[in-house]
Backbone atoms as SQL, in Angstrom:
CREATE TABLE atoms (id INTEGER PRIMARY KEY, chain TEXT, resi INTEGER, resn TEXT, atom TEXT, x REAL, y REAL, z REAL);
INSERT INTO atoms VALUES
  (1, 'A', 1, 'UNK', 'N', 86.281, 94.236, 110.608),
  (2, 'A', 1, 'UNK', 'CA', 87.640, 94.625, 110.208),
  (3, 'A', 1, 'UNK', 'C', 88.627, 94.369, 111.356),
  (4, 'A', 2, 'UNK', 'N', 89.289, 94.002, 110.798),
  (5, 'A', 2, 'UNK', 'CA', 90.703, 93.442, 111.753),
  (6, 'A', 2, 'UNK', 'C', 91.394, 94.721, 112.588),
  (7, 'A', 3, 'UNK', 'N', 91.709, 94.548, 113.552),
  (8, 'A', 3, 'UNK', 'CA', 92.612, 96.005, 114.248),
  (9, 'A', 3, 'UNK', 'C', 94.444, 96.017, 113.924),
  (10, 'A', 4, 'UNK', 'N', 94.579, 94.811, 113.318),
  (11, 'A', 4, 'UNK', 'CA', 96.288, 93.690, 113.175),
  (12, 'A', 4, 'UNK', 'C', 96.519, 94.503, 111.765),
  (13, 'A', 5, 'UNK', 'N', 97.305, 95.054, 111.439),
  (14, 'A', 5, 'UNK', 'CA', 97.859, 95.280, 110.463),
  (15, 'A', 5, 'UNK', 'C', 98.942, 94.387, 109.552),
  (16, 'A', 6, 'UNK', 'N', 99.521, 93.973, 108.713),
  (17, 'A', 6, 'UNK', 'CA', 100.647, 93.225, 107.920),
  (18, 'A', 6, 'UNK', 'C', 101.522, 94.671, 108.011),
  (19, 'A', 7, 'UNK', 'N', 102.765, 93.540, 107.994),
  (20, 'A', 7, 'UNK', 'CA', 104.229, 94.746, 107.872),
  (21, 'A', 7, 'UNK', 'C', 105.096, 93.801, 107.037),
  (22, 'A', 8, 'UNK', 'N', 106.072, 94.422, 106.555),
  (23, 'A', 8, 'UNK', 'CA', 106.944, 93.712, 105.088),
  (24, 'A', 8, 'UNK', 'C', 108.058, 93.707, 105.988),
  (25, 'A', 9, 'UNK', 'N', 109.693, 93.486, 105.152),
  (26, 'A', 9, 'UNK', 'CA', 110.542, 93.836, 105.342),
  (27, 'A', 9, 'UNK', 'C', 110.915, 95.110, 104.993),
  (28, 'A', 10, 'UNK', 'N', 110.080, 95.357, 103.798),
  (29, 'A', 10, 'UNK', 'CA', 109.952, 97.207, 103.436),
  (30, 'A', 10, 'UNK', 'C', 109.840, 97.702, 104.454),
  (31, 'A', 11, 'UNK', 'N', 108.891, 97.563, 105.117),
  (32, 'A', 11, 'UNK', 'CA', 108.025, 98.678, 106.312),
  (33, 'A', 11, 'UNK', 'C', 108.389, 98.608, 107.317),
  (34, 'A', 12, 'UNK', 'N', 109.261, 97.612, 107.800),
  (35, 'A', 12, 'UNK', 'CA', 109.209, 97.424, 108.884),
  (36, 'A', 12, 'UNK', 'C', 109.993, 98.288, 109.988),
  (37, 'A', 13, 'UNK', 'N', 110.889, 99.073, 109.664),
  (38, 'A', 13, 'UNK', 'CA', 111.773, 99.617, 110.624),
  (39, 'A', 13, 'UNK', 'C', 110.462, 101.413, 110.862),
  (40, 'A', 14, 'UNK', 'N', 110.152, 101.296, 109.352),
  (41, 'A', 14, 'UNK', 'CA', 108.906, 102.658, 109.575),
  (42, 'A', 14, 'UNK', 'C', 107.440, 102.520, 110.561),
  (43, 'A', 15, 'UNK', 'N', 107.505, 101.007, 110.128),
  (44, 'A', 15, 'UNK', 'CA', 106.300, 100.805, 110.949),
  (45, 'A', 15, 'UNK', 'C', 106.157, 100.099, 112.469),
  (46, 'A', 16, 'UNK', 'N', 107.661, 99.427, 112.762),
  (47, 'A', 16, 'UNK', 'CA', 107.478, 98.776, 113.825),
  (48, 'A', 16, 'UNK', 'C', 108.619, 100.074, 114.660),
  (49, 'A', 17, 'UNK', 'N', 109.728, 99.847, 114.540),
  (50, 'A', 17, 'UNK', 'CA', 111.483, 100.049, 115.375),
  (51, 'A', 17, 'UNK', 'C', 110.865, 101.903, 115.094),
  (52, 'A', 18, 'UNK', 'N', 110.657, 102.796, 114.294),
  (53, 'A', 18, 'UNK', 'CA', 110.059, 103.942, 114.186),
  (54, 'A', 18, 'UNK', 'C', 108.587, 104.540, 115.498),
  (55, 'A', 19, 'UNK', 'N', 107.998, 103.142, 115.147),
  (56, 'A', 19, 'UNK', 'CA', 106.929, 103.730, 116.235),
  (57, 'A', 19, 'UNK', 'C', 107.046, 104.598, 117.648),
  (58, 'A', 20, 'UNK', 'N', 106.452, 105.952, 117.365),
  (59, 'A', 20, 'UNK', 'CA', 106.127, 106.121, 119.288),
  (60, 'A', 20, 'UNK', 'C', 105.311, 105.104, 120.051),
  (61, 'A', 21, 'UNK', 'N', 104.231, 104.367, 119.417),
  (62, 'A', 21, 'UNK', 'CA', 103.232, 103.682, 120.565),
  (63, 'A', 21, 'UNK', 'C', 104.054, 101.882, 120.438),
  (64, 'A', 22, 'UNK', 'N', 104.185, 101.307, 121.027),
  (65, 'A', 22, 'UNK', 'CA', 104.951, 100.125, 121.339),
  (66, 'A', 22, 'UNK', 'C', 103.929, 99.489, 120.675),
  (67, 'A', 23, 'UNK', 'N', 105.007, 98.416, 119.767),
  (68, 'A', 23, 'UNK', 'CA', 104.139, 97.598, 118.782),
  (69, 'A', 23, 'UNK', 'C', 103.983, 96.318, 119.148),
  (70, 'A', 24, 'UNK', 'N', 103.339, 95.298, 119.157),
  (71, 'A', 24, 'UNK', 'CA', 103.355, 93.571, 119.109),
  (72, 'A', 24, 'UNK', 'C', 103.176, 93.213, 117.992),
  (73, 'A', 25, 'UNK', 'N', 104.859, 92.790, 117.399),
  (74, 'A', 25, 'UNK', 'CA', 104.593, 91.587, 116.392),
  (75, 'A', 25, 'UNK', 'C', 104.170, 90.138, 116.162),
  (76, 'A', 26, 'UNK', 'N', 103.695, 89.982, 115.528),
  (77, 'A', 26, 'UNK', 'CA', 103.033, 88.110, 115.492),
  (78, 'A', 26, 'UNK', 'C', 103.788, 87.937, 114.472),
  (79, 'A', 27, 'UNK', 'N', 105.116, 87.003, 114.582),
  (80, 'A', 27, 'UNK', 'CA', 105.570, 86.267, 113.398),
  (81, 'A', 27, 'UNK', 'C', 104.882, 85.197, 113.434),
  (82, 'A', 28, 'UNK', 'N', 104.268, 84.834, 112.166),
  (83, 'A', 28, 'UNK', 'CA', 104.114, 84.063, 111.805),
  (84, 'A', 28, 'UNK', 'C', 104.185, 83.447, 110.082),
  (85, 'A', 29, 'UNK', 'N', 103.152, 82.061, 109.762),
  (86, 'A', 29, 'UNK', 'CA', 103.280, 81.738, 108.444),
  (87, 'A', 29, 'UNK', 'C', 101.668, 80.487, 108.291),
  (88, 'A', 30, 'UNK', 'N', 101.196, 81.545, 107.208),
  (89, 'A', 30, 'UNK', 'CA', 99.870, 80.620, 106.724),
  (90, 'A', 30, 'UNK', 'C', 99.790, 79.036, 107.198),
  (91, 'A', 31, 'UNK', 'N', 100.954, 78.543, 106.583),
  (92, 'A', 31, 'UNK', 'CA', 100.707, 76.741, 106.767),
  (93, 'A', 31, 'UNK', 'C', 100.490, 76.195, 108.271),
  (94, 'A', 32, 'UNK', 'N', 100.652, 77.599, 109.259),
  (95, 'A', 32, 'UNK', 'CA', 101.343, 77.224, 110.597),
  (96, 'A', 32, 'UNK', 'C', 100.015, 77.055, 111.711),
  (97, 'A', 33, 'UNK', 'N', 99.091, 76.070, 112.170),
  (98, 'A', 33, 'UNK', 'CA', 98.165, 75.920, 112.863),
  (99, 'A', 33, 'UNK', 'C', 97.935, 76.608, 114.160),
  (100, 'A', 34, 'UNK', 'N', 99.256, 76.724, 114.823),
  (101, 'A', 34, 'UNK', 'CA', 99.301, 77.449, 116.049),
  (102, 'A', 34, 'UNK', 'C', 98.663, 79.167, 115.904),
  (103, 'A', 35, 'UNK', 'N', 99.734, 79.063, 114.171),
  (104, 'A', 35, 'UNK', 'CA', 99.807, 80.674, 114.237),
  (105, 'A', 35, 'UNK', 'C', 97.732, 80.993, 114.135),
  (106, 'A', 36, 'UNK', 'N', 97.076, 79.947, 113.283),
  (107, 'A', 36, 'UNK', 'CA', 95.626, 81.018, 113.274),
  (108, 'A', 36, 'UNK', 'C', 95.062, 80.528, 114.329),
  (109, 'A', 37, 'UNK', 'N', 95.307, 79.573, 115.350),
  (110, 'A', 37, 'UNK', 'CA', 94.361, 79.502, 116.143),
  (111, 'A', 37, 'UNK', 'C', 95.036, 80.698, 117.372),
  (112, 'A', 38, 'UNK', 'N', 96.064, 81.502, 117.190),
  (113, 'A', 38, 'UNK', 'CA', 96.163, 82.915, 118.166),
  (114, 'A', 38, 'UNK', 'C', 95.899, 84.088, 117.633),
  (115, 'A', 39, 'UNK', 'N', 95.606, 83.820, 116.054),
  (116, 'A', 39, 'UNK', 'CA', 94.743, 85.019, 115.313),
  (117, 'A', 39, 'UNK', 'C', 93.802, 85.844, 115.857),
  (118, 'A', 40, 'UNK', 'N', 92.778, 84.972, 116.267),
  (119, 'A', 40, 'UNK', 'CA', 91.490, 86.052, 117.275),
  (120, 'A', 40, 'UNK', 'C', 92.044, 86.310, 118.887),
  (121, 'A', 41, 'UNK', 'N', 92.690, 85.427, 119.173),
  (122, 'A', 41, 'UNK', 'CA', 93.441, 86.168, 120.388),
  (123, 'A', 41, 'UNK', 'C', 94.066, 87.287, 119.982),
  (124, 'A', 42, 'UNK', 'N', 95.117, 87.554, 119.609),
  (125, 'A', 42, 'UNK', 'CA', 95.960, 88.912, 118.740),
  (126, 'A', 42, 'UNK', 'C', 94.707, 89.659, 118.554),
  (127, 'A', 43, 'UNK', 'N', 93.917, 89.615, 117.551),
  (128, 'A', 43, 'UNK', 'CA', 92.710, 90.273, 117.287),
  (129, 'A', 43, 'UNK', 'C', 91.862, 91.355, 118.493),
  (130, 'A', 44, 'UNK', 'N', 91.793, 90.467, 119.549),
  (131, 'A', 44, 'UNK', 'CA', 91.091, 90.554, 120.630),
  (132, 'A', 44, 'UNK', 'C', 91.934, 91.769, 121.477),
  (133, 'A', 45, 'UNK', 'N', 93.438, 91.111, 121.899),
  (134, 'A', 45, 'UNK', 'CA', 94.334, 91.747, 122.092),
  (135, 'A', 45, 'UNK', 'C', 94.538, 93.349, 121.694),
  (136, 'A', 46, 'UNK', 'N', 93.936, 93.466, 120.332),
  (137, 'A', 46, 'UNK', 'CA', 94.469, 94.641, 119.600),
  (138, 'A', 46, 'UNK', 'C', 93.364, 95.660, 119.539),
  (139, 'A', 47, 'UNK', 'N', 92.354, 95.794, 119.740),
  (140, 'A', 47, 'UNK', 'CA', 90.961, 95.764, 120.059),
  (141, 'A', 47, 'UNK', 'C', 90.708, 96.087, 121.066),
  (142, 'A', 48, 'UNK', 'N', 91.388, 95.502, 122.011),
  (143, 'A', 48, 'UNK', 'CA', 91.394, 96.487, 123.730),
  (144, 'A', 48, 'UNK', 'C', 92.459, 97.089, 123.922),
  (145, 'A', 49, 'UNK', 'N', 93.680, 97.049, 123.516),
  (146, 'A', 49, 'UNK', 'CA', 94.805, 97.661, 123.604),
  (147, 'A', 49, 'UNK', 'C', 94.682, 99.217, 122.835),
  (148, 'A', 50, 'UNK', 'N', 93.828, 98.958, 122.117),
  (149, 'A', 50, 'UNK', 'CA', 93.732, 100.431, 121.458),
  (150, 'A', 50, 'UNK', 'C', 94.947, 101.554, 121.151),
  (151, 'A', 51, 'UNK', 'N', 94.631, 102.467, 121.657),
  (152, 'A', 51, 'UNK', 'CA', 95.782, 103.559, 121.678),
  (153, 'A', 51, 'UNK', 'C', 97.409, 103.155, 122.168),
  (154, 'A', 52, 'UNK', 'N', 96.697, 102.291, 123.109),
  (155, 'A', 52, 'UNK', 'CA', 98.099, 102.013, 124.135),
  (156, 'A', 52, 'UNK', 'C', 99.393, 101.130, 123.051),
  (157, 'A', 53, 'UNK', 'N', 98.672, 100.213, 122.281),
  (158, 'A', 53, 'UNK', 'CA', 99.303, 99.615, 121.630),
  (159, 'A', 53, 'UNK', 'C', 98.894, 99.267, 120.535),
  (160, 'A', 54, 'UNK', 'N', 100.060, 99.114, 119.235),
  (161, 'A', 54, 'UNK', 'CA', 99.961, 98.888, 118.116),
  (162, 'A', 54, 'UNK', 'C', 100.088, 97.401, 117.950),
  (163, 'A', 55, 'UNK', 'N', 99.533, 96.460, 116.810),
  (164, 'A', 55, 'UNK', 'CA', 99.497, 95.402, 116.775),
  (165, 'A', 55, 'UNK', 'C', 99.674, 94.927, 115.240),
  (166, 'A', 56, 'UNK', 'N', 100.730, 94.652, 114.839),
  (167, 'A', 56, 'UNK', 'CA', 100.918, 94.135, 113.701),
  (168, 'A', 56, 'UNK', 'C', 101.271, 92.438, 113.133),
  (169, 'A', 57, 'UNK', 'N', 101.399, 91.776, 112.431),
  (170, 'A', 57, 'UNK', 'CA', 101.331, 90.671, 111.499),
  (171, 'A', 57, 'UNK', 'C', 102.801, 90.660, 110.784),
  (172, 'A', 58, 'UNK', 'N', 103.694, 89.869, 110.933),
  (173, 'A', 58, 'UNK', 'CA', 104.637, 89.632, 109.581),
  (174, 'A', 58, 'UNK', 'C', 104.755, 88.187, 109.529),
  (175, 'A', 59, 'UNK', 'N', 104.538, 87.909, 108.220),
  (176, 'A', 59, 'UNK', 'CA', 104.619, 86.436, 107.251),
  (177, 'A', 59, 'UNK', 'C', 106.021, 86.243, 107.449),
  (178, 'A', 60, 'UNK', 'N', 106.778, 85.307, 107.427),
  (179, 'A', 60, 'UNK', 'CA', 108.056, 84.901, 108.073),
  (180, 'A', 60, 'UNK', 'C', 108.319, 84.545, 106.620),
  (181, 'A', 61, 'UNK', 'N', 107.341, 83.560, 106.126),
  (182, 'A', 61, 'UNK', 'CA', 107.736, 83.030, 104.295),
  (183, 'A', 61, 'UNK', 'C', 107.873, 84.093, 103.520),
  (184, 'A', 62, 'UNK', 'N', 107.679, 85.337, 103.694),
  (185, 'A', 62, 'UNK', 'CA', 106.863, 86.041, 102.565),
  (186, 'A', 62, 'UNK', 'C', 108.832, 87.306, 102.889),
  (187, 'A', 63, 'UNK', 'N', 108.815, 87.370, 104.658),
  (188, 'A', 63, 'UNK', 'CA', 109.420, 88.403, 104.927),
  (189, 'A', 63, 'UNK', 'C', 110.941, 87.797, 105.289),
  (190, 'A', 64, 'UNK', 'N', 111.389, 86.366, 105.083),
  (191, 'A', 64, 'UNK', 'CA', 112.839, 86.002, 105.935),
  (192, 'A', 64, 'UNK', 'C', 113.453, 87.369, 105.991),
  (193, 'A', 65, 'UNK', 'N', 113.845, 88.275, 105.868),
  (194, 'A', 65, 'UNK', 'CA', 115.048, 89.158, 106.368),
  (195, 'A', 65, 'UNK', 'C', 114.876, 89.565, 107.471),
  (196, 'A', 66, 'UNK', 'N', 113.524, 89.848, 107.833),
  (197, 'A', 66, 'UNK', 'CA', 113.175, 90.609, 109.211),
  (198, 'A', 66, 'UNK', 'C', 113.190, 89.252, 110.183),
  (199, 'A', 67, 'UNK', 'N', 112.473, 88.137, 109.740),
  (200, 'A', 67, 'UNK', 'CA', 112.799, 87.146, 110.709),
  (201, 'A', 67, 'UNK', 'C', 113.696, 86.751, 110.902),
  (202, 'A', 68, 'UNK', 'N', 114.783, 86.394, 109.765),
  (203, 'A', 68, 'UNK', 'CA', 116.494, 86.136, 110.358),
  (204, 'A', 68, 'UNK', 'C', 116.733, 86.908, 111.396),
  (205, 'A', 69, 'UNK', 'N', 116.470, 88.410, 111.292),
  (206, 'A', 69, 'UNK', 'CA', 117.723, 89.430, 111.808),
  (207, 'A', 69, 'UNK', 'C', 117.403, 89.165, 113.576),
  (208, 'A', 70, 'UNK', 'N', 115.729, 88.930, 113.591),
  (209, 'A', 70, 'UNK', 'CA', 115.398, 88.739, 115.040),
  (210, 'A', 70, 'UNK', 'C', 115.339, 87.499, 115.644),
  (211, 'A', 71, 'UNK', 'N', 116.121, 85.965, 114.789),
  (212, 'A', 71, 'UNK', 'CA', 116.337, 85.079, 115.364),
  (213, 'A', 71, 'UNK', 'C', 115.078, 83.623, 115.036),
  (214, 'A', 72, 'UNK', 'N', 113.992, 84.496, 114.397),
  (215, 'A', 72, 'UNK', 'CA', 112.632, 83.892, 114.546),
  (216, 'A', 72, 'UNK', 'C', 113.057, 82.258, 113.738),
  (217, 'A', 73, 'UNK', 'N', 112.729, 81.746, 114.778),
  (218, 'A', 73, 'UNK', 'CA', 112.907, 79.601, 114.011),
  (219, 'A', 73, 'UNK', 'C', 111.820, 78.567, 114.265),
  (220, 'A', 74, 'UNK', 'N', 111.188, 79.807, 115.293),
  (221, 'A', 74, 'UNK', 'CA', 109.831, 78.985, 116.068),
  (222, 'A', 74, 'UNK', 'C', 109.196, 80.085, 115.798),
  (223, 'A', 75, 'UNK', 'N', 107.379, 79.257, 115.505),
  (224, 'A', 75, 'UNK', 'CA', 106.474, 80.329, 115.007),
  (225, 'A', 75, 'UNK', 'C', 104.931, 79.768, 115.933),
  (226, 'A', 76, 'UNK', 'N', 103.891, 80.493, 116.509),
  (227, 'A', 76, 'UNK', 'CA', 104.122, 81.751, 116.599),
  (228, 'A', 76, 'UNK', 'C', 105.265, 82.294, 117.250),
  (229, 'A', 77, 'UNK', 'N', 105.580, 83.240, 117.026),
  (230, 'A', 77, 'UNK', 'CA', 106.653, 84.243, 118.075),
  (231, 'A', 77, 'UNK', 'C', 105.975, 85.529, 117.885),
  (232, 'A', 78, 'UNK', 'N', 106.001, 85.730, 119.245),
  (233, 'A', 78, 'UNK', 'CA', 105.694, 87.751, 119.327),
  (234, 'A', 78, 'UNK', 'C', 106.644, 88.216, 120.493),
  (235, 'A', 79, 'UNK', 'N', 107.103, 89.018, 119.993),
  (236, 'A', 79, 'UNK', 'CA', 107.623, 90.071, 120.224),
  (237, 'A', 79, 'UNK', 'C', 107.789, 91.748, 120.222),
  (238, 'A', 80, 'UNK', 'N', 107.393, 92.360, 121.794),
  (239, 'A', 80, 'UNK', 'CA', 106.969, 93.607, 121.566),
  (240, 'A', 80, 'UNK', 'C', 108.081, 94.432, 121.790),
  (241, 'A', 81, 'UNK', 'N', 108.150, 95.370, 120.507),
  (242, 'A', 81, 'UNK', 'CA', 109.040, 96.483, 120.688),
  (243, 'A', 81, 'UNK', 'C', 108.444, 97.647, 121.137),
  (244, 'A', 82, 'UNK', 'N', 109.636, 97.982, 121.798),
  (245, 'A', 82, 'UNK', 'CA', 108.962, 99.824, 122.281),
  (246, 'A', 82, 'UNK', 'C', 110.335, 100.357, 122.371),
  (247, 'A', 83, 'UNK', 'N', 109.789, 101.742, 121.526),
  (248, 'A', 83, 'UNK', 'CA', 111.077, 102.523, 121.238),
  (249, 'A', 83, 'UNK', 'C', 112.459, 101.724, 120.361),
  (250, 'A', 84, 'UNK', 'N', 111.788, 101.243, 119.399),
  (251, 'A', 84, 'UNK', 'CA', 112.968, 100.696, 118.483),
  (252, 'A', 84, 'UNK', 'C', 113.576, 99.548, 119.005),
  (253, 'A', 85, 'UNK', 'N', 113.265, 99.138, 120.149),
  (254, 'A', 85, 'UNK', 'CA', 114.168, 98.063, 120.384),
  (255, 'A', 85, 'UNK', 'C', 112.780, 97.014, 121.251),
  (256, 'A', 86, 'UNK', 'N', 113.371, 95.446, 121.425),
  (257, 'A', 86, 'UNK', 'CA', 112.685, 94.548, 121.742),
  (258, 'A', 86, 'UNK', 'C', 112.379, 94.480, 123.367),
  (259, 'A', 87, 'UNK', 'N', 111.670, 94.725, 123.989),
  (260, 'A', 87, 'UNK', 'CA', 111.689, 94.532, 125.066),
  (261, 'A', 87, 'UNK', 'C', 110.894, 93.365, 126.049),
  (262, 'A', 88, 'UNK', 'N', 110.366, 92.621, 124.898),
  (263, 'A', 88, 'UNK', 'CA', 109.533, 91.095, 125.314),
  (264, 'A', 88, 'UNK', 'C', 109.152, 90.378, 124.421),
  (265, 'A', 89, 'UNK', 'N', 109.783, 89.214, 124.716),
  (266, 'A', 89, 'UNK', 'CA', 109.181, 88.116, 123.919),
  (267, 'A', 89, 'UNK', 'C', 108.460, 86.790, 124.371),
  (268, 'A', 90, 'UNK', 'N', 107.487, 86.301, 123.380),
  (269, 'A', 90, 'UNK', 'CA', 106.725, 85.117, 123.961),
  (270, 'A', 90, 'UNK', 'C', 107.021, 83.803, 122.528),
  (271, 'A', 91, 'UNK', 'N', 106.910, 82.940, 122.943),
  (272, 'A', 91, 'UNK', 'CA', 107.336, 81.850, 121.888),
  (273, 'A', 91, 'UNK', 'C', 106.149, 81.088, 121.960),
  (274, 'A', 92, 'UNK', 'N', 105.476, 80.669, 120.781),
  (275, 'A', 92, 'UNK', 'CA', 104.709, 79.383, 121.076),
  (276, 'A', 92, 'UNK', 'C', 103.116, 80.297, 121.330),
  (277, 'A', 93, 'UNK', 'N', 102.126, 79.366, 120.900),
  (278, 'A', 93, 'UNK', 'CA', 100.846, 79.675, 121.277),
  (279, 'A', 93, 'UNK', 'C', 100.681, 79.582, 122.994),
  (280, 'A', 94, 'UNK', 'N', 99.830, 80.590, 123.038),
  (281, 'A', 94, 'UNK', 'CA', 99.593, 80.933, 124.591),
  (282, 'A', 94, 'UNK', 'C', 97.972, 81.029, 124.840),
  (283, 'A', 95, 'UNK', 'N', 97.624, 81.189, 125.868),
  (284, 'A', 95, 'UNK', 'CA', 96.224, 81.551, 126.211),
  (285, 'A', 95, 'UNK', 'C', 96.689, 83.183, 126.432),
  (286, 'A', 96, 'UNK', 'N', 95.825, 83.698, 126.047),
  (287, 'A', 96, 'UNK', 'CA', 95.449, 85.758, 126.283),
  (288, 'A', 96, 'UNK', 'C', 96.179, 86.441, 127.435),
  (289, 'A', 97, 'UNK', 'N', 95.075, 85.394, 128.703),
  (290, 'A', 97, 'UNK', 'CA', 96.146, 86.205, 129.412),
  (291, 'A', 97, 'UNK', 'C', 97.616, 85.904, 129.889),
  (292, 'A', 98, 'UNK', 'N', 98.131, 84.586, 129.336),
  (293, 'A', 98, 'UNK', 'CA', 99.487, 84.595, 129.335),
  (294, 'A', 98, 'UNK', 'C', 100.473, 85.729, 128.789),
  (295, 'A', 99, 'UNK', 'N', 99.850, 85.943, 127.396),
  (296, 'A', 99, 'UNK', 'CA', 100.433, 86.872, 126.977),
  (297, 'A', 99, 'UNK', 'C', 100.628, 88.540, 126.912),
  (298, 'A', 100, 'UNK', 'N', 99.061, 88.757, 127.620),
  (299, 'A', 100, 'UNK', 'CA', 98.870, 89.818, 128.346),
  (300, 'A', 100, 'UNK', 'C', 100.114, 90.359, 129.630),
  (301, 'A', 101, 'UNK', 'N', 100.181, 89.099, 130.552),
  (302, 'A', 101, 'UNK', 'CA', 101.457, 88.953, 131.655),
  (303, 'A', 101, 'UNK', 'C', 102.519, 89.518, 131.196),
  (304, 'A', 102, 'UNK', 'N', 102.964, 89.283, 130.111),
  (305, 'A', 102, 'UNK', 'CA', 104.588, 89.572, 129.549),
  (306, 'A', 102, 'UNK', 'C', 104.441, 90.918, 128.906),
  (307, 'A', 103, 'UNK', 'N', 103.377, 91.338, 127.971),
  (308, 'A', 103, 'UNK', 'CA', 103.569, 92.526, 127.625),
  (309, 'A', 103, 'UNK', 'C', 103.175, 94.347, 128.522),
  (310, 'A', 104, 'UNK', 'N', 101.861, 93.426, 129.325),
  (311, 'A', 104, 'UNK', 'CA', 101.311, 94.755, 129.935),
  (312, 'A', 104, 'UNK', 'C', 102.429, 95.787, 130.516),
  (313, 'A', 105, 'UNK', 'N', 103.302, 95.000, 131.368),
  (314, 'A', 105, 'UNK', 'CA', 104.545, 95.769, 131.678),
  (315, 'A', 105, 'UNK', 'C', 105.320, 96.600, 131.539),
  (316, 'A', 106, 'UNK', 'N', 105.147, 96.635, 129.756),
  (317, 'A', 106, 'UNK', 'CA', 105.648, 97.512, 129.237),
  (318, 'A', 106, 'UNK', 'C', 104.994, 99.139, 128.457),
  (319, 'A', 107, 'UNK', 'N', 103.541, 98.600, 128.516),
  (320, 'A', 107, 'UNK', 'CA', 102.956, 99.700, 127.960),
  (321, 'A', 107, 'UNK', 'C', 102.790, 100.604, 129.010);
């Protein structure tokens, strides 16, 4: 079982911008190659991050409102919020601990 949850444009202000524990979103979109080959990274990611951090999924095709509002035009994109607002972003497939670098900081 996956530790990555999916979030809508429904959910999203309850489940991401609401959170106490700082979330990492993965925008992404099925057709998008980059996006599953950082799937088990994210996975991996979310899995040791445990408590410290929440780790969620939004479909960009499925969700445009939430991706307009945050700019998203390039996919993957993650971006971790803490406390309702964005406080890091990474563009583009990465290796782990690249992306580890940018977020640990904040948890």
């Amino acid at each position: 079982m996956s530790n990555v949850s999916d979030v809508t444009d429904a959910n999203f202000t309850e489940e991401v911008l609401q959170s106490e524990t700082p979330v990492l979103v993965d925008f992404w979109a099925t057709w998008c190659p980059p996006c599953r080959m950082m799937a088990p990274i994210i996975d991996e990611i979310a899995a040791e991050k445990g408590d410290a951090l929440k780790v969620v999924k939004l479909d960009t095709d499925q969700n445009p409102e939430t991706a307009g509002a945050y700019g998203i035009v390039s996919i993957p994109t993650f971006i971790l919020f803490k406390g309702g607002r964005s406080v890091a972003q990474v563009i583009g497939g990465r290796p782990k601990k690249d992306l580890l670098k940018e977020i640990e900081p904040h948890l």
